[in-house]
Backbone bond lengths (Angstrom), bond angles and torsions (degrees), N, CA, C in turn:
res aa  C-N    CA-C-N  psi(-1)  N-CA   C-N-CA  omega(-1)  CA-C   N-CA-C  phi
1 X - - - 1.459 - - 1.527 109.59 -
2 X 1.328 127.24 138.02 1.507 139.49 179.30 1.515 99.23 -79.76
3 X 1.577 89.17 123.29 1.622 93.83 178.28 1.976 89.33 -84.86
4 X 0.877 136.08 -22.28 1.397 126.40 -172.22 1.749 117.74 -79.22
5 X 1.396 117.60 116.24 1.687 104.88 -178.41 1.465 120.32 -53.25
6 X 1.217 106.16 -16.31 1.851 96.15 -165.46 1.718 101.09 -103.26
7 X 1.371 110.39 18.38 1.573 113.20 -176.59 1.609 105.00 -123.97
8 X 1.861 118.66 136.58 1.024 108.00 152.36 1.759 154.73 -49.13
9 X 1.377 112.55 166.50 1.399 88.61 156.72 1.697 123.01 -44.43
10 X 1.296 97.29 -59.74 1.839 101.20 172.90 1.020 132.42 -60.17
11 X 1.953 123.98 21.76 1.130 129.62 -161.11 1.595 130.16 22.73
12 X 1.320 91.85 59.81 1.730 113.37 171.40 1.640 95.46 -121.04
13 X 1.186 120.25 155.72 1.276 148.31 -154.86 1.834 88.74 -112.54
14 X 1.980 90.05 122.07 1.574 107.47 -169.09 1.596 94.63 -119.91
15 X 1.274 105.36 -179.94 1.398 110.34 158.57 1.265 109.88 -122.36
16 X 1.370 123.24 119.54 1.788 128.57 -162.50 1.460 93.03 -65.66
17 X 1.194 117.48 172.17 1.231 144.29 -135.42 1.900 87.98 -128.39
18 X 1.596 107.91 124.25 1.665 94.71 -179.49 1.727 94.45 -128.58
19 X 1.426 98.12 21.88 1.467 90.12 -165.97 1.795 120.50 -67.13
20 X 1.396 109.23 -10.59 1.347 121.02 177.15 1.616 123.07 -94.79
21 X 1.372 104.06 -4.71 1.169 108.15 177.64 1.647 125.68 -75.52
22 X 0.968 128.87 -156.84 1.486 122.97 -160.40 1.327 104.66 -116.95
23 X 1.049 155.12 177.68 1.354 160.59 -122.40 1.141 112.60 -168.20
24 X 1.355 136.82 69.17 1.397 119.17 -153.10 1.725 99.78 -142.22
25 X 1.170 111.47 170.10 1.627 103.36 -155.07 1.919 81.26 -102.02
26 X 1.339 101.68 114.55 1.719 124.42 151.58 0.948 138.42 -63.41
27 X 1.544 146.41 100.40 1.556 125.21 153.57 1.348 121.18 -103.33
28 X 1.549 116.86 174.38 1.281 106.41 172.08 1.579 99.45 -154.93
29 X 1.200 123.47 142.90 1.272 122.71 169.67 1.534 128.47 -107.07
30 X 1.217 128.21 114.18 1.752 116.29 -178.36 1.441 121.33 -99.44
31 X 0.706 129.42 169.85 1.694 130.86 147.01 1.910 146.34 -145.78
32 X 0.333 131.19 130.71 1.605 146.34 164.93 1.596 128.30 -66.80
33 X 1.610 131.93 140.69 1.032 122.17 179.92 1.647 102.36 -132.52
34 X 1.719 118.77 121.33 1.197 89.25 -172.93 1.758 95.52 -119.20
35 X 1.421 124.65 128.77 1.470 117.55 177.86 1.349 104.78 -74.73
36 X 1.559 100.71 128.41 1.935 107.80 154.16 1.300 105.67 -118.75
37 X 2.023 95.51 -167.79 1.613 92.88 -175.60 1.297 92.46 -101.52
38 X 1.490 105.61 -160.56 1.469 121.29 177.83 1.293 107.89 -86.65
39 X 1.278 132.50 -12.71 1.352 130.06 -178.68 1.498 111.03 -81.69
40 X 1.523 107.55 -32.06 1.341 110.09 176.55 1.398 113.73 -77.82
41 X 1.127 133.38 -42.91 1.579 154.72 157.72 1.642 105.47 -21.55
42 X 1.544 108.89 -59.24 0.994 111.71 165.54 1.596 139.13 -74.96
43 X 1.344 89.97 -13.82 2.190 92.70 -166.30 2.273 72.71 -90.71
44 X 1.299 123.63 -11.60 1.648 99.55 -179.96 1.343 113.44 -71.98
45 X 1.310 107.85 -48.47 1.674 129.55 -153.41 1.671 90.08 -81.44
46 X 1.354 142.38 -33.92 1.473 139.85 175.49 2.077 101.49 -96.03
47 X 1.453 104.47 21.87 1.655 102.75 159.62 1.425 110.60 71.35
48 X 1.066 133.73 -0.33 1.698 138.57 -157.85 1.270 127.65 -86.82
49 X 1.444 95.97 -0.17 1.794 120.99 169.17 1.354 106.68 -45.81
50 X 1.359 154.73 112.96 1.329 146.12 156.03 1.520 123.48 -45.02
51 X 1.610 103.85 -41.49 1.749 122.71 -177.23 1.892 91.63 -72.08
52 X 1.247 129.82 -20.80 1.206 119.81 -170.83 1.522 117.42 101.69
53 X 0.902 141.47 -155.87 1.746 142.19 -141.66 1.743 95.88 -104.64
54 X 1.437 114.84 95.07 1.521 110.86 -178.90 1.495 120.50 -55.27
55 X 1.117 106.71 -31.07 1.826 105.42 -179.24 1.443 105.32 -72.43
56 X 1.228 136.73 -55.28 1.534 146.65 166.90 1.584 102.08 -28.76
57 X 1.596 119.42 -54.26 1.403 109.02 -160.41 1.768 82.09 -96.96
58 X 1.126 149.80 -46.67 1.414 121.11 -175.04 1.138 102.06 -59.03
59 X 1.012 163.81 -13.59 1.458 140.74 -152.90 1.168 94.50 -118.84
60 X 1.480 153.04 -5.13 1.259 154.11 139.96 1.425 116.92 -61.89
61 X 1.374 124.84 -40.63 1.184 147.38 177.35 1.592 99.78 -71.23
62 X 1.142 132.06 -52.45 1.334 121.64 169.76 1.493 128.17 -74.22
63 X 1.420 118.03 -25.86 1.619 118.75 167.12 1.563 88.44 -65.10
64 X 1.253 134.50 -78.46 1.765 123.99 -166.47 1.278 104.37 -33.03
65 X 1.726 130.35 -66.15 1.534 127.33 178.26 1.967 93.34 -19.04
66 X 1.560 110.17 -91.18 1.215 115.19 -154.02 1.441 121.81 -42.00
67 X 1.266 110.05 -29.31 1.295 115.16 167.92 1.481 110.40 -62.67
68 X 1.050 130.71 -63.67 1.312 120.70 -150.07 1.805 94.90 -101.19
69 X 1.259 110.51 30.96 1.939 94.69 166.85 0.928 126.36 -93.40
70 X 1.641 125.56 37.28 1.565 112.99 169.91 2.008 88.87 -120.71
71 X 1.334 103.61 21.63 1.337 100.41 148.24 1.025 129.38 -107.87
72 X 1.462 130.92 -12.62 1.616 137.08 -179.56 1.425 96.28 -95.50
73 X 1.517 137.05 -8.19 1.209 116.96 -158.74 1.224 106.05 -145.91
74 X 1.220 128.12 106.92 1.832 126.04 -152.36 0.601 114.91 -64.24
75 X 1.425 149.76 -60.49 1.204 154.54 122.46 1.411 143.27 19.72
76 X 1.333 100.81 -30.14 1.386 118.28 -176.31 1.325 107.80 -93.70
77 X 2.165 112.25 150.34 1.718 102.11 -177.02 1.245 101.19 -90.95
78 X 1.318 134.28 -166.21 1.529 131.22 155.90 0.926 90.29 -98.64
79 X 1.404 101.49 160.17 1.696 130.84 -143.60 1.617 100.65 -143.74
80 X 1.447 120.41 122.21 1.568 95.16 178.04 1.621 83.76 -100.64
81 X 1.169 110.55 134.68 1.739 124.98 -166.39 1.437 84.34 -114.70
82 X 1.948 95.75 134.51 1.551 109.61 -172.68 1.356 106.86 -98.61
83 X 1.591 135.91 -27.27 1.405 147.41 167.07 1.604 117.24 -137.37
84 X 1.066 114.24 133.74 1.530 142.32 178.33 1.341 105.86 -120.66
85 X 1.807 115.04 104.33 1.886 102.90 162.88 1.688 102.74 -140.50
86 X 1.231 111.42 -173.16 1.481 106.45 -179.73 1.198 91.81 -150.97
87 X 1.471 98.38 156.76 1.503 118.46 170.33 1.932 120.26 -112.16
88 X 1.084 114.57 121.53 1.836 119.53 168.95 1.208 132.73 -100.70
89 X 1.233 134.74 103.53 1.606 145.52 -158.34 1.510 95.15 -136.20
90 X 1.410 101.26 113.64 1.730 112.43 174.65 2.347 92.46 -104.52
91 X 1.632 86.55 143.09 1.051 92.75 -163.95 1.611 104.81 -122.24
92 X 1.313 151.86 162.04 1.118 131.97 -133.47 2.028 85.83 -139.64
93 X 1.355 117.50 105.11 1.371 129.44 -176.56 1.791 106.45 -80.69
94 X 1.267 102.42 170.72 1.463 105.18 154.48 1.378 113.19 -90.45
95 X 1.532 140.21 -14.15 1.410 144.50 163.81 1.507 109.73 -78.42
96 X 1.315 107.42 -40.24 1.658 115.02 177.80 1.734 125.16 160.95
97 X 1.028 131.84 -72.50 1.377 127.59 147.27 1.465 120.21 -145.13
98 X 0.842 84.02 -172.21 1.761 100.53 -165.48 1.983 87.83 -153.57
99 X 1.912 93.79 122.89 1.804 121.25 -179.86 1.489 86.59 -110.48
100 X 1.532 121.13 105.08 1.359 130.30 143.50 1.880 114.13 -67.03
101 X 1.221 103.97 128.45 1.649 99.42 172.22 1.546 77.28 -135.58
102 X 1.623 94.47 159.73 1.325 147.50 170.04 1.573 125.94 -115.78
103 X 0.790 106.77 130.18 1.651 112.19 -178.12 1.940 99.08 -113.66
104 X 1.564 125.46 128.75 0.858 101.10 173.23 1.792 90.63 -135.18
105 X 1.317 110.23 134.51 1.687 105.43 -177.63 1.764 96.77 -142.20
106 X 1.547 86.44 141.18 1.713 102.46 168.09 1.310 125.98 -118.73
107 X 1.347 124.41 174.11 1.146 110.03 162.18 2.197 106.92 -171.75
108 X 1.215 132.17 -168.08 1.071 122.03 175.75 1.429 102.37 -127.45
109 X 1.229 114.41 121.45 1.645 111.52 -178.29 1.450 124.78 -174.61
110 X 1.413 124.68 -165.95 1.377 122.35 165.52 1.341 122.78 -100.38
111 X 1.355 110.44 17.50 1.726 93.09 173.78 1.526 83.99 -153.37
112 X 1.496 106.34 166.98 1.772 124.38 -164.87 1.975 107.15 -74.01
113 X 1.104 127.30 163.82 1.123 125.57 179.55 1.933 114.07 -121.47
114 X 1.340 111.38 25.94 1.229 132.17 177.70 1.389 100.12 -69.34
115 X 1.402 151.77 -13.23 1.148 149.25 -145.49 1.796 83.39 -113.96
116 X 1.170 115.64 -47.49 1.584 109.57 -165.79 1.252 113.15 -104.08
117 X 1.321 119.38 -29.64 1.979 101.95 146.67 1.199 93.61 -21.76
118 X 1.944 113.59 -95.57 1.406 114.64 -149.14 1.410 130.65 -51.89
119 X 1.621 103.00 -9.60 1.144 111.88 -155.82 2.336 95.68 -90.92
120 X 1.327 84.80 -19.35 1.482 109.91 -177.67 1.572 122.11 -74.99
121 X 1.376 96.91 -45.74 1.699 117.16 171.33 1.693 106.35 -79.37
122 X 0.645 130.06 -61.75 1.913 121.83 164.59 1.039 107.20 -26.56
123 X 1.300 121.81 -95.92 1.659 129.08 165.66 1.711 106.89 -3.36
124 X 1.233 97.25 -89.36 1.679 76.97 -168.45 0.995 106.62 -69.10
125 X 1.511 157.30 -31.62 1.171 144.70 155.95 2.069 104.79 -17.88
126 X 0.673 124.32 -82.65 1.129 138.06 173.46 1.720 112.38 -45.19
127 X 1.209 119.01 -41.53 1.730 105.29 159.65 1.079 111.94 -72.46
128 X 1.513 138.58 -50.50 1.481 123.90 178.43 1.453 107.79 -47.29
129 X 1.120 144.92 -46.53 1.517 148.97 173.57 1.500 109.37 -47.31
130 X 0.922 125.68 -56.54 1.377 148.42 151.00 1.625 115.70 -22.22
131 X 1.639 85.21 -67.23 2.166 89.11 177.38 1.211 98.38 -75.28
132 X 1.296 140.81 -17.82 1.692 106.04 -162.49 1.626 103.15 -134.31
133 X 1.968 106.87 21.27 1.664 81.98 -175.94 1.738 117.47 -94.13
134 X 1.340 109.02 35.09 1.479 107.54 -170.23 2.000 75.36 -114.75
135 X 1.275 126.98 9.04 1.749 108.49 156.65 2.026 96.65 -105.50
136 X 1.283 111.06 -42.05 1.298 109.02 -175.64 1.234 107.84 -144.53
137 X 1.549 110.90 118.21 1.430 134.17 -166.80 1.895 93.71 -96.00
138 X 0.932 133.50 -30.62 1.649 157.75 167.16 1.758 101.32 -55.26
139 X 1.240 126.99 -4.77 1.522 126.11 168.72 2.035 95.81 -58.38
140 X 1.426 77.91 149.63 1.934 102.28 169.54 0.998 100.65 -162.78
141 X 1.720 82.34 118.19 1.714 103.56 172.79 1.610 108.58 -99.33
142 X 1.217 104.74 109.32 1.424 123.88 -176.54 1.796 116.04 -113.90
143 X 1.787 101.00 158.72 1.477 102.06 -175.03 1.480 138.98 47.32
144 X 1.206 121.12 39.86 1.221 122.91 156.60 1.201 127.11 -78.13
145 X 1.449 109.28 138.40 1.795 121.76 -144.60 1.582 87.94 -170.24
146 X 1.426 96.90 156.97 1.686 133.78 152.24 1.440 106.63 -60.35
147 X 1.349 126.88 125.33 1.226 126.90 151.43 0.980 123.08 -99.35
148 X 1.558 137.56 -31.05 1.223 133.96 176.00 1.855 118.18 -147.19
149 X 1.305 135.49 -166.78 1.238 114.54 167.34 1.910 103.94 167.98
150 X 1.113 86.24 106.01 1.979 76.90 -173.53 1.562 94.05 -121.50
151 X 1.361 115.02 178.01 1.576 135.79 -151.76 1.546 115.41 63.97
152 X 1.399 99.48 138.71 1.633 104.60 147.85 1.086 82.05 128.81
153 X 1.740 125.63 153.34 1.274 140.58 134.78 2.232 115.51 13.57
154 X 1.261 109.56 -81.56 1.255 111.07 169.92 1.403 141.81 -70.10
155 X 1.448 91.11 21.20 1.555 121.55 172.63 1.805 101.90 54.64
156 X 1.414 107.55 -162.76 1.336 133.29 -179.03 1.475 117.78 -46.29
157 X 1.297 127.14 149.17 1.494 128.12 168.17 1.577 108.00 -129.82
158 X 1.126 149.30 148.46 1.374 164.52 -175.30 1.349 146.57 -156.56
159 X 1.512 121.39 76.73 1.727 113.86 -146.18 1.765 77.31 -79.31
């Protein structure tokens, strides 16, 4: 017998079965920290992006992530996810700033939606990097984590 859930008896890799579980409305919140400089900080807030408005296209880029992560991630069920939004808070460093994003996604179902937050906050994490590294190639996208997560069987989560 496979002590592991996502493995068969024949130790082949399954996708467990959630069909008995409960139905209950999920959220989960993630986030990301990505450091820039001040030059970049500034060529955003005075529009000077060439690719166009980085928060606009990550945050499109990350609702698509959430949608489609039970294809990048085997494991994962599809999810029909009822809201996808994000949050942007530039934060003021002694090197220069620091872009907190948030991923916050819901949905009503039998299994948790912690997979596409994160899967949501990367993503645009990774398009903002994308739109602005021809001003700063020196971006670090750091700390991505779960921040929060309620519904389901194992109740609430809360860093």
């Amino acid at each position: 017998m496979s002590r592991f859930t996502h493995w068969n008896e024949e130790g082949r890799p399954k996708m467990v079965d959630i069909s008995q579980k409960d139905s209950t409305t999920r959220t989960a919140i993630a986030q990301s920290k990505i450091e820039l400089s001040n030059e970049l900080y500034e060529s955003i807030q005075k529009g000077l992006i060439k690719k166009g408005d980085p928060l606009q296209v990550a945050q499109i880029a990350g609702i698509m992530a959430a949608k489609k992560t039970s294809d990048i991630i085997p494991m994962c069920h599809p999810i029909l996810l009822q809201g996808t939004d994000f949050s942007f808070e530039y934060k003021k460093t002694e090197a220069g700033y620091d872009l907190i994003i948030q991923a916050m996604v819901k949905c009503s179902g039998n299994t948790g939606v912690e997979m596409e937050a994160l899967t949501a906050v990367s993503a645009a994490s990774l398009t903002f990097y994308d739109m602005c590294k021809a001003v700063d190639k020196a971006m670090v996208i750091k700390e991505t984590y779960l921040v929060q997560k309620t519904g389901g069987k194992n109740g609430d989560f809360y860093r």
